[in-house]
C-alpha positions as CSV (number, residue, x, y, z in Angstrom):
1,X,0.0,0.0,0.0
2,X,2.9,2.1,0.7
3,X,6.2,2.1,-1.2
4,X,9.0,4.3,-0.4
5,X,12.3,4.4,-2.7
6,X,15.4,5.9,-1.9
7,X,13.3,9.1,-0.8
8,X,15.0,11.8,0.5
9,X,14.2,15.5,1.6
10,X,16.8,18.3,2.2
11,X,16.5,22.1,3.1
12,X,18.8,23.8,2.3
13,X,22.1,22.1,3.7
14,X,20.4,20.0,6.2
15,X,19.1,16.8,5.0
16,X,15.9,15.5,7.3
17,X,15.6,12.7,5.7
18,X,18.7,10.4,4.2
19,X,17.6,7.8,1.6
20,X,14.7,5.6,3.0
21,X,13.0,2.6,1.8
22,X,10.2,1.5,3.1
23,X,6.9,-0.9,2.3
24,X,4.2,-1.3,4.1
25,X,1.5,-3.6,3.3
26,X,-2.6,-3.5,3.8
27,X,-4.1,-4.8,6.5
28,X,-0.8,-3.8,8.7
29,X,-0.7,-1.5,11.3
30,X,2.8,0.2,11.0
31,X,4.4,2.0,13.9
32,X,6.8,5.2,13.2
33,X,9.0,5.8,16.3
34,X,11.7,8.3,16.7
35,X,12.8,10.8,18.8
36,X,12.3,14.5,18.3
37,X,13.8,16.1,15.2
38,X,14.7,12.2,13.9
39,X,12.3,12.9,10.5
40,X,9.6,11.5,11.5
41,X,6.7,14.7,11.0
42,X,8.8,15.1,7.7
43,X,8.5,11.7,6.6
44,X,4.2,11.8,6.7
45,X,4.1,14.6,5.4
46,X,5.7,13.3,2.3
47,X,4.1,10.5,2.3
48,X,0.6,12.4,2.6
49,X,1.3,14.5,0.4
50,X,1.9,17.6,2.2
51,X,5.5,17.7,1.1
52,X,7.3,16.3,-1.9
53,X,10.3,14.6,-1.5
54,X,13.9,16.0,-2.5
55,X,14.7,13.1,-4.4
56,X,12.9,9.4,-4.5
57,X,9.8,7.7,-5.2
58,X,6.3,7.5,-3.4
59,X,3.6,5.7,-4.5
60,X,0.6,5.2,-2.1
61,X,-1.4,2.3,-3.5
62,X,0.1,2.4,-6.5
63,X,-0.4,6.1,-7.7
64,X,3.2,8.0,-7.5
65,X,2.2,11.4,-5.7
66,X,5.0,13.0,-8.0
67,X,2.9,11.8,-11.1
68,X,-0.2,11.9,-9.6
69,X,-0.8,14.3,-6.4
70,X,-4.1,14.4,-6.3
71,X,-4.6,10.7,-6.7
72,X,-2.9,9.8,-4.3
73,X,-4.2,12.1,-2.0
74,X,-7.5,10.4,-2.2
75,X,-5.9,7.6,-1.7
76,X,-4.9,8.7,2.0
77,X,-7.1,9.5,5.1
78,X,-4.1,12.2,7.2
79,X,-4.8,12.8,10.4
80,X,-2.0,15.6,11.8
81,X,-0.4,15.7,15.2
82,X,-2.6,19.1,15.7
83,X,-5.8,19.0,13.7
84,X,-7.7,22.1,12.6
85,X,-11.6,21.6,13.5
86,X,-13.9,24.7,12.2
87,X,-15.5,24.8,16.1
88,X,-18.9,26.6,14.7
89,X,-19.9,23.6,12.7
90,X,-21.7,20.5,13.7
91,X,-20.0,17.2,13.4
92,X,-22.6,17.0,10.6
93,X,-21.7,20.4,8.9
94,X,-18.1,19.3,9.3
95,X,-18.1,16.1,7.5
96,X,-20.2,17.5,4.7
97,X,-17.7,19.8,4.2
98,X,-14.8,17.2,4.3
99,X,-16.9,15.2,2.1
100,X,-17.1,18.2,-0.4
101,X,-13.4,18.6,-0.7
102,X,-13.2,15.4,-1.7
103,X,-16.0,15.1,-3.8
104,X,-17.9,12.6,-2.5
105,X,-20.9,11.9,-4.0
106,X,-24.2,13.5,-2.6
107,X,-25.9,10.7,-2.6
108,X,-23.4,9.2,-0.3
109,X,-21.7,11.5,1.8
110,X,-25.1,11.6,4.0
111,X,-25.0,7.9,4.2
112,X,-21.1,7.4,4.9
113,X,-21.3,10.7,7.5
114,X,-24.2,8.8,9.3
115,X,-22.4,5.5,9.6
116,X,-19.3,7.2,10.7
117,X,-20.6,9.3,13.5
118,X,-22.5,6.3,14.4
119,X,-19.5,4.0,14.8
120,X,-17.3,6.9,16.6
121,X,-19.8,7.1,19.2
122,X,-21.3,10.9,17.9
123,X,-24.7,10.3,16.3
124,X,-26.3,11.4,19.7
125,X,-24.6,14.6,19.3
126,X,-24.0,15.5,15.6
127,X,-26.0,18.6,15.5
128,X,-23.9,20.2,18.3
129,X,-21.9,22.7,17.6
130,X,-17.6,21.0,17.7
131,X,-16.8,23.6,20.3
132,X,-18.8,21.6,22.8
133,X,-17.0,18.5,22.2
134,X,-14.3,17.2,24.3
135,X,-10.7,16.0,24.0
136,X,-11.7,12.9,22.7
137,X,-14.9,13.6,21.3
138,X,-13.0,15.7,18.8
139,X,-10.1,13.2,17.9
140,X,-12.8,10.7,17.0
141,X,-14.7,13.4,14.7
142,X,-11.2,13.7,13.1
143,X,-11.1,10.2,12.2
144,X,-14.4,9.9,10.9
145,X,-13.8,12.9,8.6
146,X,-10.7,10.6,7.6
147,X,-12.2,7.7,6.4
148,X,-15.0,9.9,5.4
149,X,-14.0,9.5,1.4
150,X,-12.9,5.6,1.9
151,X,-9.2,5.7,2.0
152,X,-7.0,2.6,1.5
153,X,-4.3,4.1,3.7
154,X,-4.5,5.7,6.9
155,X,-1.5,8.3,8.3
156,X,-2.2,9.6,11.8
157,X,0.7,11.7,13.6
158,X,0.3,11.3,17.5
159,X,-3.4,10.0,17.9
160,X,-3.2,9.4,21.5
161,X,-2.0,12.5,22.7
162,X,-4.1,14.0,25.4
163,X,-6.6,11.2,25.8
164,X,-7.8,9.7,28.4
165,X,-7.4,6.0,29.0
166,X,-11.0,4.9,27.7
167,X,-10.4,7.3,25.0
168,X,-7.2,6.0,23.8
169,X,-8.7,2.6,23.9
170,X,-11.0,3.6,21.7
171,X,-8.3,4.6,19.1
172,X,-6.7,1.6,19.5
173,X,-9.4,-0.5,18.9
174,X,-10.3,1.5,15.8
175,X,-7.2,1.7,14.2
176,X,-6.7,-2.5,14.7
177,X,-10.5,-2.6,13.0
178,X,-8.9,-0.7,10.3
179,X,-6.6,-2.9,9.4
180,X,-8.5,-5.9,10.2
181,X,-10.4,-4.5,7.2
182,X,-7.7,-4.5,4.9
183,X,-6.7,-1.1,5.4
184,X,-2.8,0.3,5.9
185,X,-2.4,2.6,8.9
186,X,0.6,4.0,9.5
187,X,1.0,5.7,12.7
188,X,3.8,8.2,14.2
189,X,3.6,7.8,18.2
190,X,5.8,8.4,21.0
191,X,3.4,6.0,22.8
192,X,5.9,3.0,23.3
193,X,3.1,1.1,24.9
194,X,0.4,1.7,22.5
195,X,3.0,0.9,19.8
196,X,3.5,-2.3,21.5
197,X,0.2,-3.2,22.2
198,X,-1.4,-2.0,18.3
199,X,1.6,-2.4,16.1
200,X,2.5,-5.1,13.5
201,X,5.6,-4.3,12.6
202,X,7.8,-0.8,14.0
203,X,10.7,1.0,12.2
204,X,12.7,2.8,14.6
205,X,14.0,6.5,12.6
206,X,17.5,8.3,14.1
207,X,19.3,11.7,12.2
208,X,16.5,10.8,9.2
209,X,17.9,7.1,8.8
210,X,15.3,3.8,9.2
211,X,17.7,2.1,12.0
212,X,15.7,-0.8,12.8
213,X,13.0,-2.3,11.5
214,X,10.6,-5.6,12.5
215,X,8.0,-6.9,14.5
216,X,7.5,-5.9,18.0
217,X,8.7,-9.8,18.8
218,X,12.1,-9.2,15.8
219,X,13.3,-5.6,18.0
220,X,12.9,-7.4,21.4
221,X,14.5,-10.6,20.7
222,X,17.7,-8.9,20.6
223,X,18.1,-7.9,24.2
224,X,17.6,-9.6,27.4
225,X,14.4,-6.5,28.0
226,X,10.6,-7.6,27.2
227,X,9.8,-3.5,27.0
228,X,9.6,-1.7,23.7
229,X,10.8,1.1,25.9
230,X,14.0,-0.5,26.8
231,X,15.2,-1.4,23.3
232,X,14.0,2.1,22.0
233,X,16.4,4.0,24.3
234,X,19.3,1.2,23.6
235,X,19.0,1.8,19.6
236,X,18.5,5.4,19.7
237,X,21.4,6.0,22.4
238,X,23.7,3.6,20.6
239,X,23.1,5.8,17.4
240,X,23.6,9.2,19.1
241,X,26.6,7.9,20.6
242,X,28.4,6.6,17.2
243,X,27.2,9.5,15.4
244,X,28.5,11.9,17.8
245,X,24.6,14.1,17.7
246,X,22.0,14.4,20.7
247,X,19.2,12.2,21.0
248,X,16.7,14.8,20.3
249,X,18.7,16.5,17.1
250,X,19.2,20.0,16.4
251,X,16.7,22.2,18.6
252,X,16.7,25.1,15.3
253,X,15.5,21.9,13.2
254,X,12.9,19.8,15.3
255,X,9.9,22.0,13.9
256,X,10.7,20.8,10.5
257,X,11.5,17.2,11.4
């Protein structure tokens, strides 16, 4: 579902990203762990779009998003580390809005937006205005309005991040359905946990380089530690340490990595 080739993205001087390969496959959820300023923010937005690469090929299934960046974009449901709700619309308003962007049609969109809020736990509440929403309420709303246009592939950048517990389970759960359905979801998260507990496979990213790269069962069976955790801080110290950089790169730099 996702291919990355030798893809690469510089400003300027400073390269974010060195040459990454990558594929990951429907029906897998895909963990993206890192420290600050390691590429990873840079990374999804390539691969949604957002950004094209310096150099290197994308193709999300199957459409290049050089060749193609609009069809590939509806390829992809992106859900950013700090999403932008309109707070005077309804959850309804909002996902008819979403669904006009992406042209989905009419005779559709009010079915799909019904099922949605439905599934997220919302239709009780759909005509009140987003403002009134909580935390979680919100991050759910965001996901519907993702899937809203049937994406094959699913990018989300932090998705547990100011949750609360039954919330984040929630998430969880949703993004396992997701994949259960044949979906890709590839997900950024400094959870170590919930990457533990969700993930299929995690590739570890230090100084824009893919530095590991397996199943939760493949990273762990290397050390004597049964915690994600554990082997995180051992890869990512072992790198800073032969490169010479700290762990959480150049502080000028993090808001672009």
């Amino acid at each position: 579902m996702i291919r990355v080739e030798a893809v690469e993205k510089r400003y300027g001087s400073f390269q974010a990203v060195q040459p990454l390969d990558l594929h990951v496959r429907a029906g897998e959820v895909f963990g993206f762990l890192g420290p600050n300023g390691a590429g990873k923010t840079t990374t999804i937005r390539m691969l949604s779009g957002v950004l094209m690469p310096t150099s290197g090929r994308i193709l999300i299934d199957g459409v290049d998003i050089r060749q193609d960046p609009v069809g590939s974009k509806r390829k992809v449901g992106y859900i950013p580390d700090r999403p932008y709700l309109y707070d005077k619309l309804t959850a309804r308003e909002f996902l008819r809005f979403v669904g006009g962007m992406y042209q989905v049609p009419e005779g559709e969109l009010e079915a799909r937006s019904e099922l949605l809020l439905a599934e997220h736990d919302l239709g009780h509440r759909a005509d009140e205005l987003i403002e009134a929403y909580s935390h979680g309420m919100k991050q759910r709303l965001v996901l519907a309005a993702a899937l809203l246009h049937e994406p094959p592939v699913l990018i989300v950048d932090e998705p547990m991040v100011g949750l609360d517990p039954h919330g984040a389970r929630r998430i969880k759960e949703r993004l396992r359905q997701l994949a259960a359905q044949g979906r890709c979801v590839f997900m950024s998260t400094h959870s170590l946990d919930v990457a533990q507990e969700v993930c299929d496979r995690i590739g570890i990213l230090y100084g824009g380089r893919l530095v590991a790269l397996g199943t939760v069962d493949e990273l762990l069976s290397g050390s004597q530690s049964k915690d994600l955790e554990e082997v995180f801080l051992t890869i990512t110290e072992e790198e800073s340490q032969a490169a010479g950089l700290p762990l959480t790169g150049p502080q000028s730099l993090q808001g672009r990595a």
